[in-house]
C-alpha positions in Angstrom: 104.0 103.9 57.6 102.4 106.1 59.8 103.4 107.9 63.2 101.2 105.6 65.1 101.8 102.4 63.5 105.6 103.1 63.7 105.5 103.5 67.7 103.1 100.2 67.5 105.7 98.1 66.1 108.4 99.6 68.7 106.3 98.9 71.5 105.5 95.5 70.1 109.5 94.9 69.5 110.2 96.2 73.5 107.9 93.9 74.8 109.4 90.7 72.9 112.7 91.9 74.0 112.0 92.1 77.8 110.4 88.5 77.3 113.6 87.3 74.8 116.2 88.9 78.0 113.6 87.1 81.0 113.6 84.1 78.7 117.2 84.0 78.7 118.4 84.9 82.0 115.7 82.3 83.4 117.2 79.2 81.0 120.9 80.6 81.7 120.2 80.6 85.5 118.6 77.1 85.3 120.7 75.7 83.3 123.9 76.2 85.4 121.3 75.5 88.4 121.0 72.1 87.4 124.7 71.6 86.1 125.6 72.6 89.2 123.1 70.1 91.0 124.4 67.1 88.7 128.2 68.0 89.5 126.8 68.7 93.7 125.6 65.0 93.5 127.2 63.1 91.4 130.8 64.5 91.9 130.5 65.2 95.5 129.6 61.9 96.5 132.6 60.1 95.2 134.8 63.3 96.3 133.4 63.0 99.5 134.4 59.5 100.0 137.7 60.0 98.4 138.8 62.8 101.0 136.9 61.2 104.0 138.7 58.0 103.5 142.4 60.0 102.5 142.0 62.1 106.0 140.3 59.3 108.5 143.9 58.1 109.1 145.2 61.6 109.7 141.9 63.6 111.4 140.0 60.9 112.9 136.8 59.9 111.2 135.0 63.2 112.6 136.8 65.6 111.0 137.3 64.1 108.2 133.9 63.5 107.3 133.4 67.6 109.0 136.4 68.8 106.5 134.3 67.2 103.2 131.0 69.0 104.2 132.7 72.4 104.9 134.2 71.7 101.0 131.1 70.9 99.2 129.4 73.9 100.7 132.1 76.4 99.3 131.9 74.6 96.0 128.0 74.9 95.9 128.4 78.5 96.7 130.5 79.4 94.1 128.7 77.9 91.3 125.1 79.2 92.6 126.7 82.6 92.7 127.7 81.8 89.1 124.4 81.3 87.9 122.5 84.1 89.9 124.9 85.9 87.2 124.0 84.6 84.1 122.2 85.9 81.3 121.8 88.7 79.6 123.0 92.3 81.6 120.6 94.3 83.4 121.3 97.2 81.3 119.5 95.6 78.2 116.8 95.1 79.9 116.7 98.9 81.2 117.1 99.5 77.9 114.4 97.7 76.6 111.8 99.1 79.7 112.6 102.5 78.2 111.8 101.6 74.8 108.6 100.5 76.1 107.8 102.7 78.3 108.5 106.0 75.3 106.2 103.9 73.5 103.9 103.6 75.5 103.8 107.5 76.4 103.9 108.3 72.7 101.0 106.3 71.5 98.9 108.0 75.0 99.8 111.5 73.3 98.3 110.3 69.7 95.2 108.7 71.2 94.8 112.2 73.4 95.0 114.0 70.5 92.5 111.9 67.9 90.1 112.0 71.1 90.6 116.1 71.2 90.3 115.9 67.3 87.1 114.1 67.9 85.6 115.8 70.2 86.6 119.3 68.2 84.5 117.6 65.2 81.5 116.6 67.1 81.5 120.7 68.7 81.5 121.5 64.6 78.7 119.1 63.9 76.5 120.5 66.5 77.3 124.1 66.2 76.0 123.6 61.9 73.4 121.7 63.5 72.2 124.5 65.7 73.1 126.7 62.1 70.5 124.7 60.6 67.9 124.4 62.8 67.8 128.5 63.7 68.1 128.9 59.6 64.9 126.9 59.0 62.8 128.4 61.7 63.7 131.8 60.1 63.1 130.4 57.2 59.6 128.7 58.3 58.5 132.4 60.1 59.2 133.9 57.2 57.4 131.8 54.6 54.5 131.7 57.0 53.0 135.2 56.8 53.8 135.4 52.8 52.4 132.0 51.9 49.3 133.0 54.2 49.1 136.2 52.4 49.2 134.6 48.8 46.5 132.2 50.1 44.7 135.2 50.3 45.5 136.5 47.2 44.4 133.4 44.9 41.0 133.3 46.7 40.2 136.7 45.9 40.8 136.1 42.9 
C-alpha cells in the first residue's frame, strides 16, 4: 500500500471517529436528558404531592408547596449536570482532530510534491521540444543549400 493511500485511510478512519465520539456523546447526553425528563415528570408529581400534603400540617400550605419546588429544582440540576457529562472524554476526540488534522497536512505535502513533479516534467517536455524544433531548422538550413546544389548537379548532367 502506498504512502498516499495509507494517509487516505487514516484520514478516512479520523473522520469516522470524530462522527462515532459526536454520535455518542449526543445519544449519551439525550438519553439521560430524557430519563431525566420521565423521572422530572412522572416522579415529581407524585413526590410533590406526597411532601406537600406530609408538610401542609406543619408549614402551612405555602411553604409547603415552596419547599417541593425548591427540591425538584436541585434534583433536575443534578441530573442535567449528569448528562452535560456523558459520553465519550474530550481527550478522544482531541485525539482523533490530530489524527485528522496530520492527515490532512500529509496528503497537502504529497499533492505539492506530484504538482512540483508535474510541473518539472512539463519544463522537460518543452525544453526537448524547443531541442527539436532548433534541431530541424538546422537541419532544414542545412539540407537547403546542398539539396539546391545537387538540383544543380543532375540538370547539368
Amino acid at each position: 500500500m502506498s504512502d498516499f493511500a495509507l494517509k487516505l485511510q487514516i484520514l478516512a478512519r479520523a473522520e469516522m471517529a470524530l462522527a462515532q465520539i459526536h454520535v455518542q456523546r449526543a445519544a449519551g447526553r439525550s438519553a439521560l436528558f430524557v430519563v431525566a425528563m420521565v423521572f422530572t415528570l412522572v416522579g415529581l408529581g407524585m413526590l410533590d404531592i406526597a411532601a406537600f400534603y406530609a408538610m401542609s400540617p406543619g408549614f402551612g400550605p405555602a411553604l409547603a408547596a415552596l419547599f417541593v419546588a425548591l427540591i425538584n429544582i436541585a434534583a433536575a440540576g443534578v441530573v442535567l449536570l449528569a448528562a452535560r457529562k456523558a459520553g465519550p472524554k474530550e481527550n478522544e476526540e482531541k485525539l482523533a482532530r490530530e489524527m485528522r488534522n496530520l492527515a490532512y497536512t500529509e496528503i497537502d505535502r504529497d499533492v505539492e510534491q506530484v504538482r512540483a513533479e508535474i510541473e518539472k516534467i512539463a519544463a522537460d517536455v518543452e525544453k526537448i521540444r524547443s531541442s527539436f524544433a532548433s534541431f530541424s531548422s538546422a537541419v532544414s538550413s542545412t539540407l537547403t543549400p546542398l539539396l539546391a546544389l545537387l538540383g544543380k548537379t543532375v540538370k547539368k548532367l
